[in-house]
C-alpha positions in Angstrom: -27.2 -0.2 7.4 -24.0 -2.7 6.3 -20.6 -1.0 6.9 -17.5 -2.3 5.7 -14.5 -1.1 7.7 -11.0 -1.6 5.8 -8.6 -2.3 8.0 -8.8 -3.8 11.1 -6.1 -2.2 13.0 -6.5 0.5 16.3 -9.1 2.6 14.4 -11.1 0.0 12.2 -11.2 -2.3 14.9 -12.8 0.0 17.7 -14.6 1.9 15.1 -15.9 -1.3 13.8 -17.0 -2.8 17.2 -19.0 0.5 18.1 -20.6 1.0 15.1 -22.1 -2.7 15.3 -23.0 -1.9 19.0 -25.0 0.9 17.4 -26.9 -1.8 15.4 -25.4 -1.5 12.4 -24.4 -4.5 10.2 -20.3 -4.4 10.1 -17.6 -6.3 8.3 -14.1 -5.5 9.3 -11.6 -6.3 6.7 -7.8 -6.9 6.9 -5.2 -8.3 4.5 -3.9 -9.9 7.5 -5.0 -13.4 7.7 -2.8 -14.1 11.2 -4.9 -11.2 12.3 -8.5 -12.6 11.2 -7.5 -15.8 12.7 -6.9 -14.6 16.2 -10.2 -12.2 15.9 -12.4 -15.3 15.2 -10.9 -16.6 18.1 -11.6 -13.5 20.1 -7.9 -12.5 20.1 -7.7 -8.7 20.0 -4.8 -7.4 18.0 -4.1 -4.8 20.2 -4.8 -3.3 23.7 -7.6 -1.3 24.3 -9.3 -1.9 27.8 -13.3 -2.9 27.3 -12.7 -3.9 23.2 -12.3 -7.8 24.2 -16.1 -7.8 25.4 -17.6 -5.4 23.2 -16.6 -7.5 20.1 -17.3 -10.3 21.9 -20.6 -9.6 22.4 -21.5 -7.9 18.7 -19.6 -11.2 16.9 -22.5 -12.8 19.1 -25.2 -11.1 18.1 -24.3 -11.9 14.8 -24.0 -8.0 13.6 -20.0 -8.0 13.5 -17.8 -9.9 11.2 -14.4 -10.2 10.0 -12.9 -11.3 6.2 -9.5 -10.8 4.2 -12.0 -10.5 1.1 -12.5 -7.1 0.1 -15.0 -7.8 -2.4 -16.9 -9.8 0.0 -16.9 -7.7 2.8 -17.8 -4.1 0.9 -20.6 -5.9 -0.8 -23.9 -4.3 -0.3 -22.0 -1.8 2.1 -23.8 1.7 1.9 -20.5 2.9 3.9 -17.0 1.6 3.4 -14.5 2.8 5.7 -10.8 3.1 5.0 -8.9 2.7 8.3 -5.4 1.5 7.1 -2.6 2.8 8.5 -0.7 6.0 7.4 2.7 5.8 8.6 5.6 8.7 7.9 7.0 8.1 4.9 10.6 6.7 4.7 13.3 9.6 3.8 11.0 12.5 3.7 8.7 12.3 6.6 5.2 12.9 4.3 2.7 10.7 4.9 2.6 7.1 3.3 -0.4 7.1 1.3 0.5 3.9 -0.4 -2.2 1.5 1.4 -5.0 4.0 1.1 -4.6 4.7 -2.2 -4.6 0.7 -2.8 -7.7 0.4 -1.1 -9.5 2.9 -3.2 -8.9 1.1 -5.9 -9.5 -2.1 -4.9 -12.7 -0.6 -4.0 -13.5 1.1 -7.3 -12.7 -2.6 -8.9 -15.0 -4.1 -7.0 -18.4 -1.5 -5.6 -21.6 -3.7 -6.3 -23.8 -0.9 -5.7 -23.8 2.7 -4.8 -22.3 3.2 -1.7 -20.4 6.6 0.2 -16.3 5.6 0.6 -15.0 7.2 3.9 -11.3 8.1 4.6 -11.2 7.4 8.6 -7.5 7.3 8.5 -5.5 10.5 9.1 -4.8 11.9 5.6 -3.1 15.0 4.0 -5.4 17.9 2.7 -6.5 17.1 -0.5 -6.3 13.0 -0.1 -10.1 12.8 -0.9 -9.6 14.2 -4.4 -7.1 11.6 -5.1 -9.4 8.8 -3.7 -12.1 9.4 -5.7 -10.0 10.3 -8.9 -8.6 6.9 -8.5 -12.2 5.2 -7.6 -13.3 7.0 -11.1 -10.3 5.7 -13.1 -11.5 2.4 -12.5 -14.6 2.8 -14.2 -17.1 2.0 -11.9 -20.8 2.2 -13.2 -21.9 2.9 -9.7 -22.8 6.0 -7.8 -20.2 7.2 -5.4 -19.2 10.0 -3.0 -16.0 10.4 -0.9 -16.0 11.7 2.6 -13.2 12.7 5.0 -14.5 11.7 8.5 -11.5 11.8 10.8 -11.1 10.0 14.1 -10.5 11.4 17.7 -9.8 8.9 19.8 -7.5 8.6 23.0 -5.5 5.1 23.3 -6.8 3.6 26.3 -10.1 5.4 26.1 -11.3 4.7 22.9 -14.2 2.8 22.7 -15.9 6.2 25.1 -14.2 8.2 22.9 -16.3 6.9 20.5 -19.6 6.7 21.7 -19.6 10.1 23.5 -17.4 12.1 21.0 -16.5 15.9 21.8 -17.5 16.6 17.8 -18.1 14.4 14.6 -16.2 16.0 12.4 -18.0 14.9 8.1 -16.0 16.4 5.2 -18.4 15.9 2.4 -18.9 17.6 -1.2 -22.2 16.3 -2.3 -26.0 16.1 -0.8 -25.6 11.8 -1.5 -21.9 11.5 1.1 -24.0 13.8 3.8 -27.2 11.7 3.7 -25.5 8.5 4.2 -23.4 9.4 6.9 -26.2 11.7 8.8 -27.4 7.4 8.8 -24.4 6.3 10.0 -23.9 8.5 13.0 -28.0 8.4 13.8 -27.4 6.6 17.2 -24.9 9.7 18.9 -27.1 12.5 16.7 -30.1 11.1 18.9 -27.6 10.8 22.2 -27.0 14.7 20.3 -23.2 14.3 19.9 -22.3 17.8 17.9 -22.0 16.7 13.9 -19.6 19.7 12.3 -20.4 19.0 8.3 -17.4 20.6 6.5 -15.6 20.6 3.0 -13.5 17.9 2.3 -10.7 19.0 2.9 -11.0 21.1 5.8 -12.2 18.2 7.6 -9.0 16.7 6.5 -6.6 19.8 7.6 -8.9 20.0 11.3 -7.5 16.6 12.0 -3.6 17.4 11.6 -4.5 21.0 13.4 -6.3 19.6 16.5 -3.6 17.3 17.0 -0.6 19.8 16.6 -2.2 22.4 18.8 -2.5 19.4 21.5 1.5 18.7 21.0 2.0 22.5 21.1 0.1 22.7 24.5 2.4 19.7 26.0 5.5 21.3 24.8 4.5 24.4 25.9 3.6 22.8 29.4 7.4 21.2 29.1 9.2 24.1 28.6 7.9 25.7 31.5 8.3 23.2 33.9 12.2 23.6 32.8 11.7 26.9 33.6 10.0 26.1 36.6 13.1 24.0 37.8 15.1 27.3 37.5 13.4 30.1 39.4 12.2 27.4 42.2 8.2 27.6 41.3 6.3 24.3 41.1 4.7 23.5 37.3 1.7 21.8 38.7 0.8 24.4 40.4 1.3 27.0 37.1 -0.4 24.4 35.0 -3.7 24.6 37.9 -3.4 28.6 37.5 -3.3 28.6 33.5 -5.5 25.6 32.9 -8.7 27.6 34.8 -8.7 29.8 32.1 -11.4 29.0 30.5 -9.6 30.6 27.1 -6.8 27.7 27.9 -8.3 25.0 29.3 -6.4 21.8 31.7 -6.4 19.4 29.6 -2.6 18.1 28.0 -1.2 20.5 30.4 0.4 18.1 32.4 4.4 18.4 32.2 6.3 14.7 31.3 9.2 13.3 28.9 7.2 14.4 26.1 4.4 13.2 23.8 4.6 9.8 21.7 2.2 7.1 20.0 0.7 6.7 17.0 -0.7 10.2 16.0 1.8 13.3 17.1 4.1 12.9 16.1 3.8 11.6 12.7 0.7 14.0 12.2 2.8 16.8 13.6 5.5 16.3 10.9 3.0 15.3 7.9 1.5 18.8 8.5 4.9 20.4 8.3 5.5 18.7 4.5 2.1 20.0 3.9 2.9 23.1 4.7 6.2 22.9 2.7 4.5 22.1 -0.1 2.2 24.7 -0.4 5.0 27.1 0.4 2.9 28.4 4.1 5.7 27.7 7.1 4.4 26.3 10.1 6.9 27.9 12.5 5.2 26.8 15.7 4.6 23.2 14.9 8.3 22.9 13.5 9.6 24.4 16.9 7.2 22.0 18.7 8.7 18.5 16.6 12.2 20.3 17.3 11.4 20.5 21.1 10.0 17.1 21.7 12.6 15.3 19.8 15.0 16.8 22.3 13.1 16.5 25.1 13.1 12.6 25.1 17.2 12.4 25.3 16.9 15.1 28.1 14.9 12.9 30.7 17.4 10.2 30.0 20.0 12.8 31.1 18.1 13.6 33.6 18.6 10.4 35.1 22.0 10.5 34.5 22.1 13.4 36.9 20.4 11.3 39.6 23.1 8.8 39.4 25.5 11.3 39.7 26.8 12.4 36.4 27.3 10.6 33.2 30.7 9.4 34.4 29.2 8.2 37.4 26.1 6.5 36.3 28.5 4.1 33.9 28.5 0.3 35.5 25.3 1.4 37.2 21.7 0.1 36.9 18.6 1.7 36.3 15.1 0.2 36.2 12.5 2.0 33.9 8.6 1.4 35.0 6.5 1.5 31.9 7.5 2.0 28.6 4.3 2.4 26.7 4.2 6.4 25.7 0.8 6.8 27.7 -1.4 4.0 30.0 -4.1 1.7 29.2 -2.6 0.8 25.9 0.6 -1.5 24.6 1.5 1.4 21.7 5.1 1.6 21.9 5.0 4.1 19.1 7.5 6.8 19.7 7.5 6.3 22.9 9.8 8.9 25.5 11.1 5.4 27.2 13.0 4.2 24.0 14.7 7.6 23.9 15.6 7.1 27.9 16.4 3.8 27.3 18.9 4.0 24.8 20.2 7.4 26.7 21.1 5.4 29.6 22.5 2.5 27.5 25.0 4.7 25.7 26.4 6.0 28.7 27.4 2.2 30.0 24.0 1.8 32.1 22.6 -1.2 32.7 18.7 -0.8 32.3 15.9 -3.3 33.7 11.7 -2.4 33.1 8.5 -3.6 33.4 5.3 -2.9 31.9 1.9 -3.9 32.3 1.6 -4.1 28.8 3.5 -3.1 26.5 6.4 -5.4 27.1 6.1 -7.9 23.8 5.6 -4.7 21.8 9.1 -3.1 23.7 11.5 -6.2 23.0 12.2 -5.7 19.6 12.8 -1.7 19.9 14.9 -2.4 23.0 17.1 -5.2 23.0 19.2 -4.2 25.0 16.4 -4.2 27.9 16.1 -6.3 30.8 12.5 -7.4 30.6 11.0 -8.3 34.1 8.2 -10.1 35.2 6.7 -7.2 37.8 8.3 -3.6 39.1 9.7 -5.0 42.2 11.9 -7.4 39.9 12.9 -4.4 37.8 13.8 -2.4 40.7 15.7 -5.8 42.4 19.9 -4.0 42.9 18.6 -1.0 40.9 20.7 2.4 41.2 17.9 4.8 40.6 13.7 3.6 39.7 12.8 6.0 36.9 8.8 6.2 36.4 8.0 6.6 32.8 4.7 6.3 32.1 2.0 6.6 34.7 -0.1 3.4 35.0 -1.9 3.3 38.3 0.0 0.3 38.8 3.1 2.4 39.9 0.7 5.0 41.6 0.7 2.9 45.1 4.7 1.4 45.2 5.4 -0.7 48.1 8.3 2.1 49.0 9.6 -0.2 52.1 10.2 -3.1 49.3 11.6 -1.0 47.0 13.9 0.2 49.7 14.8 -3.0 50.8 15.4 -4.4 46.8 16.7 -1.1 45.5 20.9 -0.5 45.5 20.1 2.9 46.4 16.7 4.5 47.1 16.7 7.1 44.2 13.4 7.8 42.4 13.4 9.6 39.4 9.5 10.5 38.9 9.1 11.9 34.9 5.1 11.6 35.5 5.1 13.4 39.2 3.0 11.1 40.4 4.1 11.6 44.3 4.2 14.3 46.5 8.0 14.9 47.0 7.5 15.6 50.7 6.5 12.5 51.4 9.0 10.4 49.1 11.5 12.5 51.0 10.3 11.8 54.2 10.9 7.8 54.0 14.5 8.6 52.9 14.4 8.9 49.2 16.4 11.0 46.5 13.3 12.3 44.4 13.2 14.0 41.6 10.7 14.9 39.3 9.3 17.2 36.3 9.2 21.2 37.1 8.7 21.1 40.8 11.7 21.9 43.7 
């Protein structure tokens, strides 16, 4: 089966490389000719470890390509993807539609042939009506369905993500959009990955609900380890007790600066507008935005504290390690560390990071950053080491260097990666997230 995939950007590009692995014919298609330069030359766009080889290897065996043609690349496609982004929209937070709605009719201009169009980018309810009214509009002779198939995938552990999904999740209206993509997915039905066929648009609304029930249980998680700090109990210890529930479950129970990236939060606040719009409130989720927005400013005050007060901590330095909003990817999306950041900075800190990644992406958002070349450099006079995202590169410090490098040996651990007794024990100020 040929796929096109429109867009060639986190989701097109890993969804691209996996469905060719499958042994299906794919053309990934961006707008961005800087972009399909550097992936002729093998230059992936983004981070995303094990993506390098796998399109590597599928651009080898000839069953991956890449164009800025849309009319070359969705010819003869039984299935073409729309993967362009959907950021939140400028002054009212909704979702930007704009380059979806381009696409369908780009692709409605040009379809050569029957063929099923699927909306893999996150959409508001009711998106798939507009698609195909505007594939119609162009007057296409050719048979057509639209299908809402979202995407599930973790930064940093996509491409598994993909391969061994939890659920596929097809929004589909007609007998024609089901068929095709029952083809499509053939290689995990065998491997018998669950397929949940839906209506359109509840396939569309499961996307923005499985995502702000996730933010809910991290917020939730949040707030008790603040609580936690309070009445002297230890959140890692609540979050082992509540996450054996099998009615609960562990997972995104683990307390932190608060979520970031690509997907919560804008998906969290595109589901509030929806809910505005058709006049049903959302309470929960509109607590749970309120909440993590704070959050953020709160672990740079938190810091603060360490250093003695906000008073105190002006003239001082501090040295962030990592800045990405999770490990294992260079998404600096909303990211906890630019809120800490600038926290810090307003209150007359000096601030110096590191990241194993994410660096090139961080420059631009925070200027006012000391970029070094590893942590030890970041930590190098440093008045307090604050650990903001857990790479596994800051899991084993050196804690005699950092001693030795450090202006004072304060670590402020917002990931609780350590065992306080035994940061304590080699003459450390720790703090950390919900624990004494």
């Amino acid at each position: 089966m040929k796929i096109a995939m429109v867009g060639s950007g986190y989701v097109g590009l890993v969804s691209g490389a996996c469905f060719a692995d499958f042994g299906h014919d794919v053309v990934c298609i961006d707008k961005d000719q800087s972009k399909i330069d550097r992936l002729h030359e093998g230059v992936m766009p983004i981070y995303e470890p094990g993506l390098d080889a796998l399109v590597e290897s599928n651009v080898k065996a000839g069953r991956l390509s890449f164009t800025t043609s849309l009319a070359e690349g969705i010819e003869g496609a039984a299935a073409i993807f729309i993967a362009v982004g959907t950021p939140s929209r400028r002054g009212d937070g909704h979702a930007d539609l704009s380059f979806v709605y381009a696409v369908a009719k780009e692709v409605g201009e040009n379809l050569s042939g029957e063929a099923v169009i699927v909306t893999k980018s996150t959409v508001p309810v009711g998106t798939g009506d507009e698609v195909e009214r505007i594939i119609r509009d162009t007057g296409t002779a050719h048979r057509f369905a639209v299908v809402s198939n979202p995407e599930f995938l973790r930064e940093g552990a996509a491409i598994g993500d993909f391969k061994r999904p939890d659920r596929i999740v097809i929004g589909a209206e007609d007998d024609f959009g089901r068929e095709v993509m029952r083809e499509v997915y053939r290689p995990l039905f065998l491997n018998e990955s669950p397929i949940l066929f839906t209506s359109r648009r509840s396939s569309e609304l499961i996307k923005y609900a499985a995502n702000a029930f996730l933010a809910t249980k991290i917020t939730f998680i949040n707030e008790m380890a603040d609580l936690c700090e309070k009445v002297g109990a230890n959140v890692q210890d609540v979050s082992r007790g509540i996450g054996m529930d099998n009615r609960i479950g562990s997972k995104f129970l683990h307390a932190g600066p608060g979520y970031g990236g690509s997907c919560f939060p804008k998906d969290t606040l595109a589901l509030l507008k929806t809910a505005e719009d058709y006049d049903s409130p959302t309470r929960i989720v509109e607590a749970v935005v309120k909440v993590n927005d704070s959050r953020k400013r709160a672990m740079g005050r938190k810091v603060l504290d360490a250093l003695g007060g906000a008073e105190a901590a002006r003239g001082k330095k501090v040295a962030l390690l990592g800045l990405t909003f999770k490990p294992n990817t260079d998404d600096m999306r909303d990211s906890p560390a630019i809120a800490v950041a600038q926290t810090l900075i307003d209150a007359g800190v000096q601030v110096s990071a590191y990241d194993p990644e994410g660096m090139e992406q961080a420059k631009p958002l925070m200027p006012q950053v000391t970029m070094c070349d590893n942590p030890y450099a970041a930590i190098e006079g440093a008045d307090a080491t604050v650990i903001v995202t857990e790479w596994d590169a800051f899991r084993a410090l050196d804690f005699a260097r950092v001693k030795e490098l450090a202006a004072a040996a304060v670590l402020v651990d917002l990931r609780n990666i350590y065992n306080p007794e035994d940061v304590r024990a080699l003459g450390f100020t720790y703090e950390s997230i919900g624990r004494a």
